[in-house]
C-alpha positions in Angstrom: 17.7 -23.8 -8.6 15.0 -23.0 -5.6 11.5 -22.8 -5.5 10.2 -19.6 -3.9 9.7 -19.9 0.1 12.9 -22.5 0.4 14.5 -20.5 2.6 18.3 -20.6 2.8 18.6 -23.5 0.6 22.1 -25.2 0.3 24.1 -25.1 -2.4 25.9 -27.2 -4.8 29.5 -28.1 -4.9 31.8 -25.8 -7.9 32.7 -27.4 -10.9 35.7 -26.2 -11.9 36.4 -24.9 -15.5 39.0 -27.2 -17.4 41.9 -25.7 -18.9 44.9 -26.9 -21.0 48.4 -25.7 -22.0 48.3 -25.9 -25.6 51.9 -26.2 -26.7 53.0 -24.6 -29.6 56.4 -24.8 -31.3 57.4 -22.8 -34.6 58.7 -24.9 -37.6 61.9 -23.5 -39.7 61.7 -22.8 -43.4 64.9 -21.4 -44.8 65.5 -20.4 -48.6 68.8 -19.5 -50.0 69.5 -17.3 -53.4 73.1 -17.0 -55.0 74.2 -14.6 -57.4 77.7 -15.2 -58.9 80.9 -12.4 -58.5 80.3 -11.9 -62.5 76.8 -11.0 -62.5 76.8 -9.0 -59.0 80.1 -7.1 -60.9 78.3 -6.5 -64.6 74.9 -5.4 -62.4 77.0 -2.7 -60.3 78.0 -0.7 -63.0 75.7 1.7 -61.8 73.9 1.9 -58.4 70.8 1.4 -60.3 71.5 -1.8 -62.2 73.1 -3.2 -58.7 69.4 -2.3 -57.4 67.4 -3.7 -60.1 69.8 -7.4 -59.7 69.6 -7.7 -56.4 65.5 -6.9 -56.4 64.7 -9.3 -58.7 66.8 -11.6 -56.9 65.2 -10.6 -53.1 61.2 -10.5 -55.2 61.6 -13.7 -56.1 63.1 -15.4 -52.8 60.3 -13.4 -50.8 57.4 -14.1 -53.5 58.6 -18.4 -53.1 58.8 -18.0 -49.8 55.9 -16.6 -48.9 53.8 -19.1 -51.2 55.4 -21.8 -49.4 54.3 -20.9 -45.9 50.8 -20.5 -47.6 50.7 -23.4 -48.7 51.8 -25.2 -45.5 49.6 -22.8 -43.5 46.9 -25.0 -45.4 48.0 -28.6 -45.8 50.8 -28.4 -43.3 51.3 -32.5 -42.4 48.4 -33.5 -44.7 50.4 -33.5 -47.9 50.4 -31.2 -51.0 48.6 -33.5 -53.0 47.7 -37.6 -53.3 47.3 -39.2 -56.6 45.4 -41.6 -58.6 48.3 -42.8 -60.5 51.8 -43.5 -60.9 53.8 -44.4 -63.3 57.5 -44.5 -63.6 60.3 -46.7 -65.7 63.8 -45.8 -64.8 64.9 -42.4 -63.3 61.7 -40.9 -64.6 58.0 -40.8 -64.5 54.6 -39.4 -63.6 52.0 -39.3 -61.4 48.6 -38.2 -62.0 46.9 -35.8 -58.8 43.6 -36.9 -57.8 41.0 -33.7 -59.2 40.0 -33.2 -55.5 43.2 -33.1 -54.5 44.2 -30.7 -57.1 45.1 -26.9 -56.6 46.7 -25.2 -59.1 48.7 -22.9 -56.8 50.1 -25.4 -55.6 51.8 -26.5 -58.8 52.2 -23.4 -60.2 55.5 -22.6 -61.3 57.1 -26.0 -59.6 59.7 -26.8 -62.1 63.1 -28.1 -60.5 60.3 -28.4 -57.4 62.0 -30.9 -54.9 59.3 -33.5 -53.3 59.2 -36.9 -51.2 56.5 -39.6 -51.9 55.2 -41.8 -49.4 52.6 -44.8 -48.5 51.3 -44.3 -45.3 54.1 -42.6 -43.3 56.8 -44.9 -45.0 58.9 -42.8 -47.8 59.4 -44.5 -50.8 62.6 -41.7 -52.1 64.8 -42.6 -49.4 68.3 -42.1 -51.5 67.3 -38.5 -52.8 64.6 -35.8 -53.5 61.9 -36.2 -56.4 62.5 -33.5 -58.7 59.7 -32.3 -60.4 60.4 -31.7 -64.3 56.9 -30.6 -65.8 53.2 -30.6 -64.7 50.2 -30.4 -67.0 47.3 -27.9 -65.6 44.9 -29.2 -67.3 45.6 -33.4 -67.0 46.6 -33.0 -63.6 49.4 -35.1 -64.6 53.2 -34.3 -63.0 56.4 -35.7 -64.7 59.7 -36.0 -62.4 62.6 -37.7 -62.5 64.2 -39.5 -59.5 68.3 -40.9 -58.4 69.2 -44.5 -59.3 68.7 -45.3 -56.1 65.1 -45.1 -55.7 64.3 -46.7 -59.2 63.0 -50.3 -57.8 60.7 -48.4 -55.1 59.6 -45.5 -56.9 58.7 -47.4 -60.4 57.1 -50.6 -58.2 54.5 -47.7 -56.9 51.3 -47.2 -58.2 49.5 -44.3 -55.6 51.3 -42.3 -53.7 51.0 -39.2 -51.5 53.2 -35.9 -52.1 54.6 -33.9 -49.6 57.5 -31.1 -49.9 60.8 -32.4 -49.3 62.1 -33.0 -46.0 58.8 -31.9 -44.6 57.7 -35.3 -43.3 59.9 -38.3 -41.9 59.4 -42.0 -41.9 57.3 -42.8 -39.2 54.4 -39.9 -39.2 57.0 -37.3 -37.6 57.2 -33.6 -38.9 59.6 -31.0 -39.7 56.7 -28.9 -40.8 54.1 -27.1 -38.9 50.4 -28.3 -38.6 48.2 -26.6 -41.0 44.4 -26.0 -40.9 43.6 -28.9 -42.5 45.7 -30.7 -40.1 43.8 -28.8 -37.3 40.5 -29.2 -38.6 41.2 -32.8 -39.0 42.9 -33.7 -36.1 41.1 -36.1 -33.4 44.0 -37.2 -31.1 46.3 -35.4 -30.1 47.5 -32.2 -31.1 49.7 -28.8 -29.2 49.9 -31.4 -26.4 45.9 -31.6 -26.0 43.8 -34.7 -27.1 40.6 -34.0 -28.7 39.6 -37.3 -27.8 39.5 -36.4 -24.5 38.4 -32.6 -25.0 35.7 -32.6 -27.6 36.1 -28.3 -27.9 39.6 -29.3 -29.6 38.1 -31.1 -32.7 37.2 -29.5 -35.5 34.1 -30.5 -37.8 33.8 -31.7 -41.2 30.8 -32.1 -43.9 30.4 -33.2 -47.1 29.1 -32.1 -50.1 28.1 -35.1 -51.6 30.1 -35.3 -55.3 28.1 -31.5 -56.2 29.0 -27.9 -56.2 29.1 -25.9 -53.0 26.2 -24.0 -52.7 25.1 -21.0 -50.4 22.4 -23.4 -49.3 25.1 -25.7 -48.2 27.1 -23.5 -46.9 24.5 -21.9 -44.5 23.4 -25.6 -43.8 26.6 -26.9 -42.7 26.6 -23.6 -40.3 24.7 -25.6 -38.0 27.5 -27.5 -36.7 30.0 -24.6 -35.4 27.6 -22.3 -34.6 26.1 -24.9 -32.5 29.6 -25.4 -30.8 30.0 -21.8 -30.2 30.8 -19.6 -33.3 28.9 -16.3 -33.1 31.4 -14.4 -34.9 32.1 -13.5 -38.5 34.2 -16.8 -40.6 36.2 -16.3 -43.5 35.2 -19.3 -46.4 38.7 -20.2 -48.0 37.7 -21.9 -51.4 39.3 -22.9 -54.9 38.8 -20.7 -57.6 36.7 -23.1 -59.4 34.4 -23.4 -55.8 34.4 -19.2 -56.0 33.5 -19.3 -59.6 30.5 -21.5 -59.0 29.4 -19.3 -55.9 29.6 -15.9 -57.5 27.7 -17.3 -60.3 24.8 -18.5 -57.8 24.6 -15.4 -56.2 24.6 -13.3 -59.8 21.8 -15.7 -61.1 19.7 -15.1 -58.7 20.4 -11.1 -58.5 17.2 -8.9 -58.9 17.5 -5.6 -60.9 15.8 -2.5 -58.9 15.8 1.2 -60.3 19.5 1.0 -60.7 19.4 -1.0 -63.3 20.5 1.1 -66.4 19.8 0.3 -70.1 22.8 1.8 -71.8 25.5 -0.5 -69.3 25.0 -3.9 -67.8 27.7 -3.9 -64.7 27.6 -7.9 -63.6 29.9 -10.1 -61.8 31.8 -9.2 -58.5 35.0 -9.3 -56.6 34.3 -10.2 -53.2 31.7 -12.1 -52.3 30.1 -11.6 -48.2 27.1 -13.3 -47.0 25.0 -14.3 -43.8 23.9 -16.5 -41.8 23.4 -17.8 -37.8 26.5 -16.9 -36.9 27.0 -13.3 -38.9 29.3 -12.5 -42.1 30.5 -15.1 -43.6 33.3 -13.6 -46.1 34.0 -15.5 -49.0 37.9 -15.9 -50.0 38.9 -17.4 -53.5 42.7 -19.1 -52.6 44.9 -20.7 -55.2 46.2 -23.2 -52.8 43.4 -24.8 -52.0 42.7 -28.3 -53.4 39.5 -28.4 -55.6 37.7 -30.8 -53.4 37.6 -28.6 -50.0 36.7 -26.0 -48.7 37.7 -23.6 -44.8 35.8 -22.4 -42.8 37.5 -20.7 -39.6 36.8 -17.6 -36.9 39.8 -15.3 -38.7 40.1 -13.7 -35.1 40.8 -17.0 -33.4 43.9 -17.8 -35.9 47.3 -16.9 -35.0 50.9 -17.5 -36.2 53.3 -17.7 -33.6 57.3 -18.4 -33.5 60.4 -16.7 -33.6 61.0 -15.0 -36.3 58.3 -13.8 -39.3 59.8 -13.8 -42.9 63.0 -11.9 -43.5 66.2 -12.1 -44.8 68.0 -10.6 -41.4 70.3 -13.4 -40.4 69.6 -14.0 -36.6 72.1 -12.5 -34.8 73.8 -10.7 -37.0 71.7 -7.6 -37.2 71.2 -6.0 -40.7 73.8 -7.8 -42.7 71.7 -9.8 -45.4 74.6 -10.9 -48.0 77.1 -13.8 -47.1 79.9 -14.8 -48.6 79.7 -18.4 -50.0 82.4 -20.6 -49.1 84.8 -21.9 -51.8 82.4 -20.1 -54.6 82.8 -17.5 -55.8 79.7 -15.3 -55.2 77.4 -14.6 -52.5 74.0 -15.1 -51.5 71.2 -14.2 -49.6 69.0 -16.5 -46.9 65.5 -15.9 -46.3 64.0 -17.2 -43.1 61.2 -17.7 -41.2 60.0 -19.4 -37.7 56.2 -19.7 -36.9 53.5 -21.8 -36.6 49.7 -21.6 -37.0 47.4 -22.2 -34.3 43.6 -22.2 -34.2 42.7 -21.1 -30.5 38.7 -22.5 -31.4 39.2 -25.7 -33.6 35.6 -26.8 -32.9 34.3 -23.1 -34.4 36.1 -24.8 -37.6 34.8 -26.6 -40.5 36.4 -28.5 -43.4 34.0 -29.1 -46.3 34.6 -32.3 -48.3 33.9 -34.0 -51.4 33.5 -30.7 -53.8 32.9 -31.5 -57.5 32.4 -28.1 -59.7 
């Protein structure tokens, strides 16, 4: 700054900007499906039956696997679920999931579902996987049975968090990648960048309170990322229960205008967009995420990264998606994937807590 008249006034020193290497390593997922020499043989004869086996068979791999990167895109190193209660006597038992913690996408269809349990970063299953054998949608409440060997641990427990097997070690280290609510969450260290030390690398948080997301609370909590740079539209990812409570705010307070026809009443909606500081703001009902939460995230400013997106192309071996299995008698098919998320604009971010619909 100079005043006018100053004349050739000196100047200040630079400040240089700050940049970081964020680095950003893909996690493997790999999913096999067999199908015996009998069925493959009754299914090929005709080309069509062959087709319809084998289609059902690649659906369903592709379907499971792509759930399961969902999911992990979302609660990546946070844990599918923590509960309120466990309670086991022998090789079986059950453990009640916490209603915020709750999302029924997660659970869906999880029979024969193979999961660790842990306190802290200690795991409590060290001889085997938990298998999951049933899980109530309504109660929240998931049966399993475990090996002899964890017995004394596992029935001694009475909360525990839930992770997908193999996806977290002893000690807080990770096979799996780091999920938004990882990223949102995260205040040390994280891609090889401490947001203790870079305050743009933290994301934000805000609670609700124990009550219903609102759009009020929603345009409130803008406040925050827009302050710290968002001026861009956000995608809301929300459970179906949050999205119900939404649409329903914005259809109570709808006003009818010379559209309004006597002989139909259209109501209710499938998308729901709104706006506020920083623009749209498009509303996104997801399955997979727990009750209690809610993301908010720049869409443009996410990006998965790694080697290899979902298929079942073996690397290496070009097309070939069948292998033999060894001392079976069938074959089977492998679907894999490398990647990782990564939010380039954590601090543009924002986790909403403590939802109660």
């Amino acid at each position: 700054f100079a005043a006018s008249g100053d004349g050739a006034f000196a100047l200040n020193s630079s400040i240089p900007m700050t940049t970081k290497n964020a680095l950003v390593v893909g996690s493997q997922i790999l999913l096999r499906g067999s199908m015996s020499y009998e069925v493959a043989a009754k299914a090929n004869t005709s080309t069509k039956a062959f087709v319809d086996a084998t289609s059902l068979m690649v659906q369903n791999m592709l379907e499971s696997m792509t759930r399961k990167v969902e999911i992990i895109s979302l609660y990546g190193q946070s844990g599918i679920a923590a509960t309120t209660a466990v309670a086991a006597s022998g090789t079986t038992g059950t453990f009640t999931v916490g209603i915020g913690d709750w999302a029924i996408g997660i659970w869906a269809g999880s029979e024969n579902l193979q999961i660790d349990l842990f306190t802290g970063t200690t795991l409590i299953n060290t001889t085997a996987a938990v298998v999951v054998t049933a899980v109530n949608f309504i109660t929240r409440v998931v049966s399993f049975s475990c090996n002899s060997g964890d017995t004394t641990a596992i029935n001694a427990l009475t909360v525990a968090d839930v992770y997908f097997f193999g996806a977290q070690l002893t000690g807080g280290s990770f096979n799996e990648m780091a999920g938004m609510d990882k990223i949102i969450s995260n205040t040390g260290s994280l891609f090889g960048i401490d947001a203790s030390v870079y305050a743009l690398w933290k994301g934000n948080s805000y609670a609700v309170g124990a009550a219903a997301l609102t759009v009020d609370k929603v345009i409130t909590a803008m406040n925050i990322p827009v302050g710290l740079g968002l001026m861009e539209k956000a995608v809301l990812y929300v459970s179906p229960l949050t999205w119900n409570s939404l649409a329903t705010e914005i259809t109570g307070n709808r006003s009818y205008d010379t559209s309004y026809k006597t002989d139909k009443n259209s109501n209710g909606t499938q998308s729901i967009s709104y706006y506020a500081q920083n623009g749209e703001i498009e509303l996104v009902s997801n399955p997979c995420v727990k009750q209690g939460e809610a993301f908010l995230f720049p869409k443009s400013r996410v990006k998965r990264l790694g080697a290899q997106d979902i298929s079942f192309k073996t690397p290496g071996r070009g097309d070939e998606i069948f292998r033999q299995l060894d001392g079976q008698a069938g074959f089977e098919m492998r679907c894999y994937t490398d990647q990782a998320m990564f939010v380039e604009t954590p601090a543009r971010c924002l986790k909403f807590t403590n939802i109660v619909n």
